[in-house]
Backbone as a ProteinNet text record, in pm:
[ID]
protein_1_A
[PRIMARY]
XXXXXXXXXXXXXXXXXXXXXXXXXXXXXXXXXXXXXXXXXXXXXXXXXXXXXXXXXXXXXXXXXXXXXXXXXXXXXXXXXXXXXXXX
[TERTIARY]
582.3	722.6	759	873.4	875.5	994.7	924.8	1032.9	1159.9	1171.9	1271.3	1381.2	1466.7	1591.1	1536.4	1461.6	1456.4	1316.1	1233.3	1095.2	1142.6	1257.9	1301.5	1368.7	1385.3	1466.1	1354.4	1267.7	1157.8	1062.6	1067.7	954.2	1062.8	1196.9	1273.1	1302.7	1272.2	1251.5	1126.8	1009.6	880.8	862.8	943.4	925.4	998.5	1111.7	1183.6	1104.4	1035.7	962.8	834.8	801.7	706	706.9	797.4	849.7	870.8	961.6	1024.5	892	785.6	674.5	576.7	553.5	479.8	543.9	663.2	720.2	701.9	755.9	744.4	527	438.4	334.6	282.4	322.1	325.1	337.2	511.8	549.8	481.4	440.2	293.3	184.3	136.3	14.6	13.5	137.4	161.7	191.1	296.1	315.4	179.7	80.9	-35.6	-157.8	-151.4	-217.2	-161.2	-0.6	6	-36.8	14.9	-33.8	-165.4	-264.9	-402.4	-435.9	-344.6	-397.6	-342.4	-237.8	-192	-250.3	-273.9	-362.5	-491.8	-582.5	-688.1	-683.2	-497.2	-487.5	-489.2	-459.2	-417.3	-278.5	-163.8	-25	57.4	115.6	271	313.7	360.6	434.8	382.6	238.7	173.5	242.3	262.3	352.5	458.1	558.3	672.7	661	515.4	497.6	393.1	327.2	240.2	397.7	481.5	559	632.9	710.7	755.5	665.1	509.4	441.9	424.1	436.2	429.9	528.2	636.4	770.1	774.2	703.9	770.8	608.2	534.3	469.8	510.7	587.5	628.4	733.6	828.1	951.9	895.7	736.4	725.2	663.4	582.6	557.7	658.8	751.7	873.5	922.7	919	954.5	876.3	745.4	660.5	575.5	563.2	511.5	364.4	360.7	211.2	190.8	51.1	65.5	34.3	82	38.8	-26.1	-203.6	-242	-296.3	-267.5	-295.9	-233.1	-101.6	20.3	-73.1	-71.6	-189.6	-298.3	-362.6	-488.5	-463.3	-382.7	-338.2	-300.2	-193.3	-177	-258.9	-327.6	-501.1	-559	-618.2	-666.2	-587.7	-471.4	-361.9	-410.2	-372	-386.1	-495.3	-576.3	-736.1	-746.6	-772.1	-804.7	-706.7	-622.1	-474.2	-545.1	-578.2	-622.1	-752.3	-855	-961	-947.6	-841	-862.8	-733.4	-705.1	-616.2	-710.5	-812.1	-917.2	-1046.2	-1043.3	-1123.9	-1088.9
2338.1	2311.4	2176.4	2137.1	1998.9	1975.8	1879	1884.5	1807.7	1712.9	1654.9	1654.4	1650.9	1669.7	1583.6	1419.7	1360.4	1405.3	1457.4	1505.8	1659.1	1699.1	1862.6	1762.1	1660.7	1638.6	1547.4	1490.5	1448.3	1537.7	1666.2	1781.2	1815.4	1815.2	1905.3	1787.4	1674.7	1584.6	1585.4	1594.3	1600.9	1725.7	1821	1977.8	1952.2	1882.9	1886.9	1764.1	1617.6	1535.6	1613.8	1654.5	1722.4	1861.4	1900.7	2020.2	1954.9	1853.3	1728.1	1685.3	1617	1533.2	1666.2	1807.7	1891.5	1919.1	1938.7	1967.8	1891.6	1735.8	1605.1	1631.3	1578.9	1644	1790.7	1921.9	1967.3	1969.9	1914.2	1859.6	1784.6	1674.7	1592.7	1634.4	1710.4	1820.2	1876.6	1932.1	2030.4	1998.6	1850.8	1786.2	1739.9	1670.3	1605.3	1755.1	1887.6	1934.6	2013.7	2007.7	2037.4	1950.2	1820.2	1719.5	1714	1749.5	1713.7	1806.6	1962.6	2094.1	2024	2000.4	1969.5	1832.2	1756.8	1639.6	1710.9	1817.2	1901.4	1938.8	2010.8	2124.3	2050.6	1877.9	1815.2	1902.2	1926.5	1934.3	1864.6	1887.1	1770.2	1738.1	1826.1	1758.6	1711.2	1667.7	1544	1435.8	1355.6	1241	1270.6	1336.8	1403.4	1417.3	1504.7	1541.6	1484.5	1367	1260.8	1109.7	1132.1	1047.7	1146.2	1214.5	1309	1287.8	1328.8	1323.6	1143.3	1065.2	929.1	867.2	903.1	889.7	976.4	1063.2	1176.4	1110.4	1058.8	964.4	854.3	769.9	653.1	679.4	774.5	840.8	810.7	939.5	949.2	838.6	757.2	621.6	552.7	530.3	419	522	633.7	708.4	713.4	678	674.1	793.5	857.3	1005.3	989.5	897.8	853.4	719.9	674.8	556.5	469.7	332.2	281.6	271.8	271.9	302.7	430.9	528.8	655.8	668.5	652.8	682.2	570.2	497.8	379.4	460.3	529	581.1	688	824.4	894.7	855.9	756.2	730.4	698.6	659.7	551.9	652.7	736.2	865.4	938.5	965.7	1042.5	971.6	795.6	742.2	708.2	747.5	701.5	805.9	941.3	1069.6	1070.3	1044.7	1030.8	975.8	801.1	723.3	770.4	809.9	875	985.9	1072	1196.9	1140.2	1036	946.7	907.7	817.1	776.6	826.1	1006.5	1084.1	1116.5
3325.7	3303.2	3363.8	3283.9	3338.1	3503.4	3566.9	3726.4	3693	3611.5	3626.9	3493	3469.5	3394	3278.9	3286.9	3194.2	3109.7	3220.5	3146.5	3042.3	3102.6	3007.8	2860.2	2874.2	2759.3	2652.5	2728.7	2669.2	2588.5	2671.8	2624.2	2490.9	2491.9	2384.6	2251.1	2282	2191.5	2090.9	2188.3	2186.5	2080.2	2069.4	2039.9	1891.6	1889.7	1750.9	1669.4	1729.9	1648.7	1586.5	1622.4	1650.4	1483.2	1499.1	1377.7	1264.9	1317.8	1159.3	1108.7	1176.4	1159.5	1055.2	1121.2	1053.7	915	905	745.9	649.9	690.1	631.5	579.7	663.7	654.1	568.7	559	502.1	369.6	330.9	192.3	129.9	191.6	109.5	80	165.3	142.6	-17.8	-8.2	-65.9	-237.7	-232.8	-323.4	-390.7	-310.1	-342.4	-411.2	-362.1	-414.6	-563.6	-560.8	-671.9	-765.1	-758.2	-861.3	-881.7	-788.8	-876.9	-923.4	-920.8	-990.4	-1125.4	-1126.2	-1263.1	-1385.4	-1294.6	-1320.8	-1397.7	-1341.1	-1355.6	-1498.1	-1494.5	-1607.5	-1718.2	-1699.8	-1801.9	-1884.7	-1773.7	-1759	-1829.8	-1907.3	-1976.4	-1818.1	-1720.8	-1594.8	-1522.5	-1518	-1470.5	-1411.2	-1486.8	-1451.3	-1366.3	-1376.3	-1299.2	-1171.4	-1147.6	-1041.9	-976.2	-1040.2	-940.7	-856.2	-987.7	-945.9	-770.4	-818.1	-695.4	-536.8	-595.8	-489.4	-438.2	-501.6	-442	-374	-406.8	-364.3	-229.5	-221.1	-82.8	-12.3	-11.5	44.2	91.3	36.5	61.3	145.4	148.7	243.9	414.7	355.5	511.6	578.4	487.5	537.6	602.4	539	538.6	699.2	740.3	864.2	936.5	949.3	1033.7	1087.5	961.5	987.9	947.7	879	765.1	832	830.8	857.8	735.7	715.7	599.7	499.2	590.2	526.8	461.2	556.2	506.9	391.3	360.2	262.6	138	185.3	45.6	18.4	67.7	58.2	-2.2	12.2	-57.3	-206.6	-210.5	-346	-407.2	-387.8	-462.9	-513.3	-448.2	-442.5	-580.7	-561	-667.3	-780.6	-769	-919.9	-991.2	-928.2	-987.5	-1031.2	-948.5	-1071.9	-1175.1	-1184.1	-1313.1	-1400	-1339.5	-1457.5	-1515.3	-1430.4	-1465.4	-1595.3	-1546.6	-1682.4	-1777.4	-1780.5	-1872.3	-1956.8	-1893.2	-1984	-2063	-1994.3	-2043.5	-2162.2
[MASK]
++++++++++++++++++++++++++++++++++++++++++++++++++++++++++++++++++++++++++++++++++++++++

């Protein structure tokens, strides 16, 4: 436990960045694996939902939840299998 008043407010900071950072995280996860199921199915909502997922990438980038290049690397990743079964 923490001794001092500013370390209790640090730990309760620490505790809510911490929750925001896992959801944000999560949602991309989550976004990114729908899109490549659908990418897979060769989906009409493909597009829709690679766009969605790039955008909620770039969010958490632009917030500092992703780091640059992770958030670049992800998308790359997204648009190459796209273009890949585009060109299949």
């Amino acid at each position: 436990m923490p001794h001092t008043h500013s370390a209790a407010k640090r730990l309760r900071q620490t505790k809510k960045r911490t929750a925001r950072n896992r959801r944000w995280k999560a949602q991309v996860k989550e976004l990114v694996k729908k899109s490549r199921k659908l990418i897979a199915a060769k989906d009409p909502a493909t597009l829709e939902a690679v766009r969605i997922a790039i955008s909620t990438i770039d969010r958490a980038v632009s917030k500092g939840i992703l780091h640059r290049n992770t958030g670049a690397r992800k998308k790359a990743r997204l648009m190459r299998l796209l273009h890949s079964i585009k060109a299949a």
